[in-house]
C-alpha positions in Angstrom: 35.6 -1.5 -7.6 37.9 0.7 -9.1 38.2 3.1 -6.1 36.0 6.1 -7.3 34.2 7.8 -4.8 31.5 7.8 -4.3 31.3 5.8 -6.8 27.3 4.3 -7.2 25.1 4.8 -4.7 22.7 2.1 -6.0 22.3 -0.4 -3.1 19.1 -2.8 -1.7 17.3 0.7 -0.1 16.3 1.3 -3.3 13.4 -0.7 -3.5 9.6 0.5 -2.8 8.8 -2.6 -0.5 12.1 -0.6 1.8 11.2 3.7 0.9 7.7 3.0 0.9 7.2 2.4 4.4 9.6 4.8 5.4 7.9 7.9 4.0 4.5 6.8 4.9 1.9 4.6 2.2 0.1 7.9 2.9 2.7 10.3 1.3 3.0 7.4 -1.6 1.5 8.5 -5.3 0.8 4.6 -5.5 0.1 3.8 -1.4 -2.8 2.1 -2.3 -1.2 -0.4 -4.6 -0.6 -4.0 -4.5 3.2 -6.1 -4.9 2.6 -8.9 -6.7 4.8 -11.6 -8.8 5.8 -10.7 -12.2 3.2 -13.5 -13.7 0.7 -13.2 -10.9 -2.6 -12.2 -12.3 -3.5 -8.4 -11.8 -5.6 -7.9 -8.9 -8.2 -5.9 -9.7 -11.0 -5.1 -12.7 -9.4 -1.6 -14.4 -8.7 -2.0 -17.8 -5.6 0.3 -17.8 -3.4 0.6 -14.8 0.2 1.4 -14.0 2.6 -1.2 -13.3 6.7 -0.9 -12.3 9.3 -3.0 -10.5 9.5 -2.5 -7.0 13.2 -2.7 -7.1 15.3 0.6 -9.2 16.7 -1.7 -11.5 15.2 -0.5 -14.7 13.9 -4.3 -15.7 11.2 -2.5 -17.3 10.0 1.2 -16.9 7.2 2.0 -14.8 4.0 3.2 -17.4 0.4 2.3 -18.1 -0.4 -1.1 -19.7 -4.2 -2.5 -20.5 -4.5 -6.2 -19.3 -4.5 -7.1 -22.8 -0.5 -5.5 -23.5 0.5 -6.7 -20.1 -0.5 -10.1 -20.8 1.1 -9.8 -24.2 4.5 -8.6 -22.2 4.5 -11.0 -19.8 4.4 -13.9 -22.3 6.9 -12.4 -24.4 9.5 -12.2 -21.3 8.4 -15.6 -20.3 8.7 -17.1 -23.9 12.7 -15.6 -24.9 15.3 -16.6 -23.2 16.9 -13.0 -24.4 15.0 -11.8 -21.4 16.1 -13.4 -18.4 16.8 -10.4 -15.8 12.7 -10.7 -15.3 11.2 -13.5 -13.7 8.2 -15.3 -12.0 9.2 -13.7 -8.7 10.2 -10.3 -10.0 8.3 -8.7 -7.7 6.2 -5.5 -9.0 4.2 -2.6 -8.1 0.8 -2.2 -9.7 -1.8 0.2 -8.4 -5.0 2.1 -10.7 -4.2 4.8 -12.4 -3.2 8.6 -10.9 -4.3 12.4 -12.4 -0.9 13.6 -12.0 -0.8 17.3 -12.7 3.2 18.0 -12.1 6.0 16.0 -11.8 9.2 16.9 -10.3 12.6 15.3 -9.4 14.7 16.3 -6.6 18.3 15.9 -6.1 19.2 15.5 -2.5 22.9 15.1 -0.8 23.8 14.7 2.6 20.5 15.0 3.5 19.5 18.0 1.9 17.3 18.8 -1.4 20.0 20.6 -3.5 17.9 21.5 -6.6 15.0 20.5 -8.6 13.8 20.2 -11.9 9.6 19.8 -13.3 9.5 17.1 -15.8 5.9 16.7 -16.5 2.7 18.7 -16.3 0.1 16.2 -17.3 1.3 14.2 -19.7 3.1 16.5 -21.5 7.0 16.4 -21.0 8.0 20.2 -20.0 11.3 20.7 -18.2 11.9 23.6 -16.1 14.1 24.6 -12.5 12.1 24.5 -9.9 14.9 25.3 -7.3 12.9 28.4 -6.3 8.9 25.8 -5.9 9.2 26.0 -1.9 6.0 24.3 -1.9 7.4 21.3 -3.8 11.1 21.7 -1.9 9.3 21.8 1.4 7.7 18.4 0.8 10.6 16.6 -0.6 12.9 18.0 2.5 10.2 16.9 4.6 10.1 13.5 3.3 14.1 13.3 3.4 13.8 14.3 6.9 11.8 10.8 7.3 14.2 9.0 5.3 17.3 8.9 3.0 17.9 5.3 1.4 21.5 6.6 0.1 23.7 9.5 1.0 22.6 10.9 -2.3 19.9 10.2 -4.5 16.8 11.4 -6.4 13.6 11.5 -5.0 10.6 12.1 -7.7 7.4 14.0 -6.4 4.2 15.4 -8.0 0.8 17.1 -7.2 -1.9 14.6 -7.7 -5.2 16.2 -6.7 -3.8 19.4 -5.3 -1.4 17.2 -3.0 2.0 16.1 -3.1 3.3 12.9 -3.2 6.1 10.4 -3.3 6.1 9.2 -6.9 9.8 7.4 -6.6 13.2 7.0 -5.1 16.0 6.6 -7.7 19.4 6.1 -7.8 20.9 9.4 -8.2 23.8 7.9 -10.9 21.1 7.2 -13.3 18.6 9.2 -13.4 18.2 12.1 -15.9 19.1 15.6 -15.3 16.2 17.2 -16.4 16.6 21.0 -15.8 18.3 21.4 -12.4 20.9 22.9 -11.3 24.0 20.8 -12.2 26.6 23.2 -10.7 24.8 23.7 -7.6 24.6 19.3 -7.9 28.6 18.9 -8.7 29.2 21.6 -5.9 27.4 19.6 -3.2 28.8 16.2 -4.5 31.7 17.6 -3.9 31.7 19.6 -1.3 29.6 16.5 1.0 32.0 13.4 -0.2 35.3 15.5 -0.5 
């Protein structure tokens, strides 16, 4: 709109029902979940379970809900007008719950993972580079080699039962820097789109 480049890269590719297929339901931390509408009952007996839009576009943040607070959520959106960008046919993603023992986010231009930051081990928020984690690079390059839903975005793994996964594709404008390498980031933005 006002002639930035690149200006967002959000576009329709970041959606899970799109990336998911791409890099394999295998290679998905959640492959084995189900998409259902917002106000569609959940689909199976857990008690807890993890629950996020399919679509990047922050409606709500993916986390764990019991039945019993996602019941309480969804009647609350349904009930206030104030809360109109969710509705019946917001499609989600909700799968049982993961032992996640790392978390990482990768920031990939042109096709390439550029750096990386940890952001979890267990549940416990710890941020470090992990630039130098070939075992966590190699996976992440391997799944942009599959796919790349934007010329540059951020692609979220983690080791889940000693093996990596796809946790999320986000759009690289919003999400958080963590501890990566943000000159080696503004070098390759700028070096790839100028």
């Amino acid at each position: 709109k006002r002639g930035w480049k690149p200006g967002s890269m959000f576009n329709d590719n970041h959606n899970y029902n799109v990336y998911a297929p791409q890099y394999g339901f295998e290679n998905m931390l959640n492959g084995d979940g189900q998409i259902i509408n917002f106000t569609d009952p959940i689909p199976f007996d857990n008690e807890f379970f993890f629950a996020r839009p399919t679509k990047d576009s922050k409606v709500f943040s993916g986390q764990i809900f019991s039945k019993a607070a996602w019941a309480d959520y969804t009647k609350i959106c349904n009930d206030h007008d104030t809360v109109n960008v969710i509705t019946e046919e917001t499609q989600i993603l909700v799968s049982p719950l993961k032992n996640i023992q790392q978390e990482v986010r990768c920031w990939v231009v042109g096709g390439k993972v550029v750096t990386a930051s940890r952001y979890k081990i267990g549940n416990r928020v710890i941020y470090a580079n992990y630039d130098d984690e070939k075992y966590f690079i190699d996976f992440a390059q391997s799944m942009v080699d599959r796919y790349q839903p934007a010329e540059a975005f951020v692609l979220d793994v983690c080791l889940t039962n000693d093996e990596l996964k796809v946790v999320e594709v986000n759009n690289i404008n919003s999400a958080g820097f963590y501890d990566c390498n943000i000159i080696k980031l503004i070098e390759s933005l700028e070096n790839y789109f100028n």
